[in-house]
C-alpha positions in Angstrom: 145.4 82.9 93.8 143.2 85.0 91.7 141.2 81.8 90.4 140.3 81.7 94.2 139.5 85.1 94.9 137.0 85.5 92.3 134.2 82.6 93.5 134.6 84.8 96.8 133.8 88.4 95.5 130.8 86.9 93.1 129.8 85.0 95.8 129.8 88.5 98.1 128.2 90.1 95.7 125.3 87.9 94.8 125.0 88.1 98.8 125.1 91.7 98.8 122.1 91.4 96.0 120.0 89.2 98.0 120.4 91.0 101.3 120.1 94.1 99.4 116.7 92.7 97.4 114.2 93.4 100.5 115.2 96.9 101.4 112.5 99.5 100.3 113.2 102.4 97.7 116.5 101.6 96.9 118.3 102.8 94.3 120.2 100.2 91.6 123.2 100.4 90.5 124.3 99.7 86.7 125.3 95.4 87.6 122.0 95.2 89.6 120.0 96.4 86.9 121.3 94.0 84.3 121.3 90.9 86.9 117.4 92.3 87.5 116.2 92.5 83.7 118.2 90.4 81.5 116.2 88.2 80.1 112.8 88.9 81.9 109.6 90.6 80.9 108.5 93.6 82.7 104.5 94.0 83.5 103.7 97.8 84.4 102.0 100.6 84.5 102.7 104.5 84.1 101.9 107.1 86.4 98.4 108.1 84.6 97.4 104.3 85.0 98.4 102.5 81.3 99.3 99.7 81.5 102.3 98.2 79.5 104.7 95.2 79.2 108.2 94.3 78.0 110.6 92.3 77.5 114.0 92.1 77.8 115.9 89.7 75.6 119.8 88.9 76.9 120.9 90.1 73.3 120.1 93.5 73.9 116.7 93.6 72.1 113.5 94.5 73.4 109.5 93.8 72.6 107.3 96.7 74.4 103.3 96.3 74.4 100.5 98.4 75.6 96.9 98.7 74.6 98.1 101.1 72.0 100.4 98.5 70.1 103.6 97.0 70.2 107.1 97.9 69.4 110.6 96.5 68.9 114.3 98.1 70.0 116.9 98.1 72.3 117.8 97.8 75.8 120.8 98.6 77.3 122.7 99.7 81.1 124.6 102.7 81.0 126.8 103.5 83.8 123.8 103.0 86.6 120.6 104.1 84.4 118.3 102.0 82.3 118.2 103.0 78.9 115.5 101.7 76.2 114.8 103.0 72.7 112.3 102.2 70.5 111.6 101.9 66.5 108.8 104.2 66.8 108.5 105.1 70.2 110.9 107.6 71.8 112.7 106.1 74.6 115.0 107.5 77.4 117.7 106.7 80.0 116.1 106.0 83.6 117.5 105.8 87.4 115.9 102.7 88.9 114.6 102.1 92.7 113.9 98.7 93.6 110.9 98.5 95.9 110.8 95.3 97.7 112.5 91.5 96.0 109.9 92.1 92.6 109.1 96.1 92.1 111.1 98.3 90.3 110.2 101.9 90.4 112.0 104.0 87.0 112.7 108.0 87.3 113.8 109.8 83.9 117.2 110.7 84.0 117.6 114.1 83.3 120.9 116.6 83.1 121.8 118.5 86.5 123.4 122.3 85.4 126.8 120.8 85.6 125.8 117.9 83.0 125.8 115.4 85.7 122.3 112.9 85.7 120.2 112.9 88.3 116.4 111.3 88.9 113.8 113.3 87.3 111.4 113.9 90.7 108.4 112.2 89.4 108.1 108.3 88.9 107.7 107.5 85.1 106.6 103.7 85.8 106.7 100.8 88.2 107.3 97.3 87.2 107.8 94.0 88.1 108.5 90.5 86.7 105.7 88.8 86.1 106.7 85.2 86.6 106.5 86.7 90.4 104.2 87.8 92.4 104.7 91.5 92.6 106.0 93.5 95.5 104.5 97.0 94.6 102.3 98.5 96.7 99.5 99.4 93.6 99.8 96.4 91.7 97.2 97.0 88.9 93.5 95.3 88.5 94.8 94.2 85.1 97.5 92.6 82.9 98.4 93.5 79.6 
């Protein structure tokens, strides 16, 4: 019985993905975000217009370039944030909209007075894989 239940609930949830996938500004949750990234690289850029991108290996590594350098770390879904951290960069845990079927939108996540995380109010970056056409609305003049 359980052997048959389980195509049924993956295959509702992969639905649930899909349908999900078009709707505008809406926030990920920690399976989404790995089914989204693993194994992808990220073209971006930050709020003051640099332009960066990454990738996402399915082991949990990750290679980060901008027109500063590059960098090498780790990747990783905790609970329903993004985290990343860096060799030499500093890196941080992040609440993640998705924008459309290829943007992702990522908001710092920073500690309510309780201890609870919540969305820092500012966007940090947007993203979007780059073996798609991107569905943000500023897509950059440039690539990285």
């Amino acid at each position: 019985m359980i052997m048959r239940i389980v195509p049924v609930v993956l295959a509702a949830l992969l639905l649930m993905q899909s349908g999900m996938a078009g709707a505008g500004n809406r926030h990920m949750v920690g399976f989404e975000i790995r089914m989204a990234f693993d194994g992808i690289t990220l073209d971006g850029v930050y709020r003051d217009g640099l332009f960066f991108s990454e990738t996402y290996f399915e082991d949990g590594l990750i290679r980060y370039h901008d027109v500063q350098g590059a960098d090498s770390g780790e990747w990783m879904v905790e609970d329903d944030t993004f985290c990343t951290f860096y060799e030499r960069l500093s890196g941080a845990c992040f609440f993640v909209e998705r924008d459309g079927d290829n943007c992702f939108t990522f908001f710092v996540a920073v500690p309510d007075d309780d201890g609870t995380l919540r969305p820092e109010t500012e966007w940090t970056s947007r993203g979007w894989n780059r073996e798609m056409d991107s569905t943000c609305s500023e897509a950059p003049a440039a690539e990285v």
